[in-house]
C-alpha positions in Angstrom: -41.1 27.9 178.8 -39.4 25.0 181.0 -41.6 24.2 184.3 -41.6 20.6 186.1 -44.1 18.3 185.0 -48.0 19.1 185.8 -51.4 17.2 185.7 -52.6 18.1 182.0 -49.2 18.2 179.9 -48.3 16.0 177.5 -45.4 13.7 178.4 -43.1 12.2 176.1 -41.1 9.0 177.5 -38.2 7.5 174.8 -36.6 4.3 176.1 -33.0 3.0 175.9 -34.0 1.8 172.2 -35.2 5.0 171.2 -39.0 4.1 170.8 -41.4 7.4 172.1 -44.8 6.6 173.7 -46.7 9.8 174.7 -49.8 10.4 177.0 -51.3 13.5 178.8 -50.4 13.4 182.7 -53.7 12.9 185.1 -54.5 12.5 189.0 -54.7 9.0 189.9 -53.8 7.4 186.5 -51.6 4.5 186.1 -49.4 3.7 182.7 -49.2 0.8 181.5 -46.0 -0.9 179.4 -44.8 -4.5 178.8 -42.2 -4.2 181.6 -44.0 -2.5 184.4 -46.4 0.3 185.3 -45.9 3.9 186.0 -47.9 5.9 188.1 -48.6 9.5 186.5 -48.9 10.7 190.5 -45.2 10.4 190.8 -44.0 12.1 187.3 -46.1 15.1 188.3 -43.4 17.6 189.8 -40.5 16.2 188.2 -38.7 18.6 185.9 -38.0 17.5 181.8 -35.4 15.4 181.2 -35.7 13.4 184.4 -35.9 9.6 184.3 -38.7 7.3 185.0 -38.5 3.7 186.4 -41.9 1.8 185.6 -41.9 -0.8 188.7 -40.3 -3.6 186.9 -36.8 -1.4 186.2 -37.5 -0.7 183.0 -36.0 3.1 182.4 -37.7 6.2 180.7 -36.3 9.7 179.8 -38.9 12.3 180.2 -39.9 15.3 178.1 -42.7 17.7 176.7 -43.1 16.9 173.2 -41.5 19.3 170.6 -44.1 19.9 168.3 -42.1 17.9 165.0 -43.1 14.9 167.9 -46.6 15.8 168.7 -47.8 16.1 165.0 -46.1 13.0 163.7 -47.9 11.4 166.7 -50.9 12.8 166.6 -54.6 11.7 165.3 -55.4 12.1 162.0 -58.1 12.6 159.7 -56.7 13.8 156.7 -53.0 13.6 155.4 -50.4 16.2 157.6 -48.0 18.8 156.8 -44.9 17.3 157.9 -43.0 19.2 160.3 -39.6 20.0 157.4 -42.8 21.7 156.1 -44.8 23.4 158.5 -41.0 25.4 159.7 -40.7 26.5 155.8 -44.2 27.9 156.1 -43.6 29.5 159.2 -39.9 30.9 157.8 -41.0 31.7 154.4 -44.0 33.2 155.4 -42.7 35.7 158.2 -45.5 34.2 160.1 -44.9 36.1 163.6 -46.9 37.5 167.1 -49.7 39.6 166.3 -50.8 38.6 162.4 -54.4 37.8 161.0 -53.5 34.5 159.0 -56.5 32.3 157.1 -55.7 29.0 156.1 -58.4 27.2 154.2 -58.2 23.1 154.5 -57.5 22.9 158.5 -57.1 18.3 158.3 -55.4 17.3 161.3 -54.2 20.7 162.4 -50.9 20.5 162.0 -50.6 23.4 160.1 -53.1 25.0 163.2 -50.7 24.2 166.0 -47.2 25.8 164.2 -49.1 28.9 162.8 -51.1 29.5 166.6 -47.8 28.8 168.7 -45.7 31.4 165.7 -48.6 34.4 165.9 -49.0 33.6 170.1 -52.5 35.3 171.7 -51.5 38.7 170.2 -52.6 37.9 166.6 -55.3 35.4 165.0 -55.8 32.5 163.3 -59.5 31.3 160.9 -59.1 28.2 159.8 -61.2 26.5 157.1 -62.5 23.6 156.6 -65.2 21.4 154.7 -65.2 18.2 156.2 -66.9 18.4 159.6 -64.9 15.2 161.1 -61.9 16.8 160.1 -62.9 19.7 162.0 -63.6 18.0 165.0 -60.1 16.4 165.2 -58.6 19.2 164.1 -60.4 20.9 167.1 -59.1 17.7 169.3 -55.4 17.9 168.5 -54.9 21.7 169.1 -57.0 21.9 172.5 -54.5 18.8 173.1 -51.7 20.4 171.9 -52.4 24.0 174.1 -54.0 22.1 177.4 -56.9 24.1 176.1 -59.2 26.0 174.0 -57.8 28.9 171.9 -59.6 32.4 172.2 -57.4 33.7 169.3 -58.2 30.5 166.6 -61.6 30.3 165.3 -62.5 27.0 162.7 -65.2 27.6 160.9 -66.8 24.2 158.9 -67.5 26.1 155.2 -65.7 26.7 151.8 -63.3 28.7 152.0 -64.7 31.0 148.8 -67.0 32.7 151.7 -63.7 34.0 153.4 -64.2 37.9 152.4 -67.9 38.1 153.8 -67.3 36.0 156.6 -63.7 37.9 157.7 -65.2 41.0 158.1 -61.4 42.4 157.4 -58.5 41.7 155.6 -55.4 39.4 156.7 -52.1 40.0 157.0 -51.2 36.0 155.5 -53.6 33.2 153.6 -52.1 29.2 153.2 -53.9 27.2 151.0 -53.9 23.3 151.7 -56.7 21.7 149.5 -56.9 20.0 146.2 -57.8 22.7 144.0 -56.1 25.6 144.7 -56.1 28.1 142.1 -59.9 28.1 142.3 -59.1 30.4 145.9 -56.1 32.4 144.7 -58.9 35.4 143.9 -60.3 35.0 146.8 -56.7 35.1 148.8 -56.3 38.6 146.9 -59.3 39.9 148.0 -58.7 39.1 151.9 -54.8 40.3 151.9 -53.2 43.7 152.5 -50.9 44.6 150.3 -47.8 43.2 151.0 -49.4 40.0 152.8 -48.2 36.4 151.2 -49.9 33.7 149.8 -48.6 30.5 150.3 -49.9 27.2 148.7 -49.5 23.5 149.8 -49.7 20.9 147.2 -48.4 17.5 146.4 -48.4 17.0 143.0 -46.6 18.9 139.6 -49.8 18.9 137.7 -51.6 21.0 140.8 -48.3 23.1 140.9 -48.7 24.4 137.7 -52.3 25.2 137.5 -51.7 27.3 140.8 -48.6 28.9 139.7 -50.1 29.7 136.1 -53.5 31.5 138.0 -51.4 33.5 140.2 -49.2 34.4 137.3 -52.7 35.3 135.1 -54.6 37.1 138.3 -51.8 40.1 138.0 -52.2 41.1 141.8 -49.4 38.9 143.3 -46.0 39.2 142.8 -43.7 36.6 140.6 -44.6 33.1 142.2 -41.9 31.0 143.9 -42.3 27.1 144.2 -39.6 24.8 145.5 -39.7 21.2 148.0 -37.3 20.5 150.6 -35.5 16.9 151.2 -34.9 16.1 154.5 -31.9 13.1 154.7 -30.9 12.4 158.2 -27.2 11.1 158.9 -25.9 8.7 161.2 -22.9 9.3 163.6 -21.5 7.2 166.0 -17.1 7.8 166.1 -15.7 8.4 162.6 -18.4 6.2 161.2 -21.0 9.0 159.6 -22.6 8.5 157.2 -26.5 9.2 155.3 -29.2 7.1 157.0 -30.5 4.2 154.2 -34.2 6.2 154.4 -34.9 9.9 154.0 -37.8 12.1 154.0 -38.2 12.7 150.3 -41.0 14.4 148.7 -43.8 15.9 150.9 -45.5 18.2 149.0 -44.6 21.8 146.8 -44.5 25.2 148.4 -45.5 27.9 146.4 -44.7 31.7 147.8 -46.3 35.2 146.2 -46.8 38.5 147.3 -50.1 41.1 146.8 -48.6 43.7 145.4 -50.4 47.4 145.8 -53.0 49.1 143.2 -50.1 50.1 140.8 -50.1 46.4 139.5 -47.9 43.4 139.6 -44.0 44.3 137.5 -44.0 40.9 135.2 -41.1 39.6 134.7 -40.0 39.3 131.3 -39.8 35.3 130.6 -38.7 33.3 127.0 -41.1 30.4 127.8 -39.3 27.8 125.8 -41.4 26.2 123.0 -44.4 24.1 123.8 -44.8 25.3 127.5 -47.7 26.1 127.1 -50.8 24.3 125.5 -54.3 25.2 124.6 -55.7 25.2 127.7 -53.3 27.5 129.6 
C-alpha cells in the first residue's frame, strides 16, 4: 500500500549513477553521504518517488524498498535465497493468505520475509532453525523488514525432526533449506495434509539426487519435480539491446512434490537408463 514517507520505514535513495544506499527513517537523524547531508526530518511526509537534495545538490530518488532490494541488502548470517528464487517458491508453491507453512533452515530470513508478506496475518508461518545467531538475525531482518514483530511467524531454535510434536497440527506447505535434506522428507509427510507441497532448496546435483531419490522411495508424495532458473538481464538504450556481459546463473535446485492421500502415490512407469543407479541407491 502507497502512503508518504513515515518515521520507521525503510527508505531507499538511488542516485543519478544508479548506486542504492538504504536506511530506516528516524526523528532527529541526520544522513550522511560524500556530497552533503540529509536530514530524515524533511523526507518524512514526502510521498515515493519524490526527490531528495542532500545540502551540497547532490540529487536522490526516493522509494520503499521492493523486497528483491531489501534482501540482497540485507544482513546476513548464512547464504540467501535470491529473490529469482524466493518468487518460484512463492509461485510454485501456491503459497497464499491464510496457510500454515514450516520451513526448516530460517539463515537470513529471506525466505521468512516472501513467505510472511504471501500468507499476510490470516495464515502462519514456524520457522526452523539450528544455529542461534542465525536466528537472531533472522529475527532482526523481518522485524526490519515489517516495522515490527510478527504475531503470525514464530522461530523456534531446534531441529527441525521435532516439527510433528512441536506443531501440534499439520501444515498446509513445508520448504526445506538445509544441507541434508532427505533426512526431513519423513518428517515433511508426517506434518502435511494431503494435497500440501514440499518443496526443497539445494545447491548442489549430488544433494538433488539424494532428495529426489528419498521422496521417490518414501511413496507418500507425488512424482518429484526439480528444475533452476537463469536470470540474464538485457541492456536497452535506442536500438542498441542487447544481454548484459554478467547474469545470474546458478543459485540453487528447486525440487516440487505433492502428499498424496492414504490410497498411495501412482508411480510413474520410468526405463532408468543403464547404470543410474549404483549400490547404494
Amino acid at each position: 500500500m502507497s502512503a508518504p514517507f513515515a518515521f520507521g520505514d525503510r527508505i531507499q535513495l538511488q542516485d543519478e549513477k544508479g548506486r542504492m544506499i538504504s536506511f530506516t527513517l528516524t526523528p532527529g537523524e541526520t544522513f550522511h553521504t560524500h556530497k552533503g547531508f540529509l536530514k530524515h526530518d524533511e523526507i518524512a511526509g514526502s510521498e515515493e518517488g519524490s526527490i531528495v537534495v542532500t545540502s551540497s545538490g547532490m540529487k536522490f530518488q526516493a522509494f520503499k524498498p521492493l523486497l528483491a532490494d531489501y534482501v540482497l541488502g540485507m544482513k546476513r548470517g548464512a547464504t540467501i535465497i535470491y529473490p529469482k528464487d524466493l518468487a518460484l517458491i512463492i509461485g510454485y508453491g501456491d503459497i497464499r493468505p491464510g496457510m500454515k507453512v514450516a520451513e526448516a533452515g530460517a539463515g537470513s530470513g529471506a525466505l521468512s520475509i516472501a513467505i510472511l508478506s504471501a500468507i499476510t496475518d490470516s495464515g502462519s508461518l514456524t520457522s526452523f532453525e539450528l544455529r542461534d545467531d542465525f536466528v537472531r538475525i533472522a529475527e532482526r531482518n523481518v522485524t526490519d523488514f515489517f516495522g515490527k514483530k510478527l504475531a503470525h511467524w514464530k522461530i523456534i531454535e531446534g531441529d527441525f525432526s521435532s516439527a510433528s510434536s512441536l506443531l501440534g497440527e499439520k501444515v498446509d506447505r513445508v520448504i526445506l533449506d538445509m544441507l541434508a535434506p532427505w533426512e526431513q522428507i519423513e518428517v515433511a509427510s508426517q506434518i502435511l495434509h494431503p494435497g500440501g507441497v514440499l518443496i526443497v532448496y539445494v545447491a548442489t546435483t549430488t544433494q538433488l539426487s539424494r532428495t529426489a531419490e528419498k521422496i521417490k522411495e518414501l511413496g507418500t508424495f507425488s512424482e518429484p519435480m526439480s528444475f533452476e532458473t537463469l536470470l540474464r538481464p538485457w541492456h536497452h538504450e535506442g536500438l542498441a539491446v542487447r544481454p548484459e556481459h554478467s547474469m545470474n546463473a546458478h543459485t540453487g535446485f528447486l525440487t516440487i512434490a505433492r502428499r498424496v492421500g492414504r490410497d498411495g502415490v501412482l508411480t510413474r512407469r520410468r526405463r532408468p537408463a543403464k547404470g543410474a543407479y549404483s549400490s547404494d541407491i
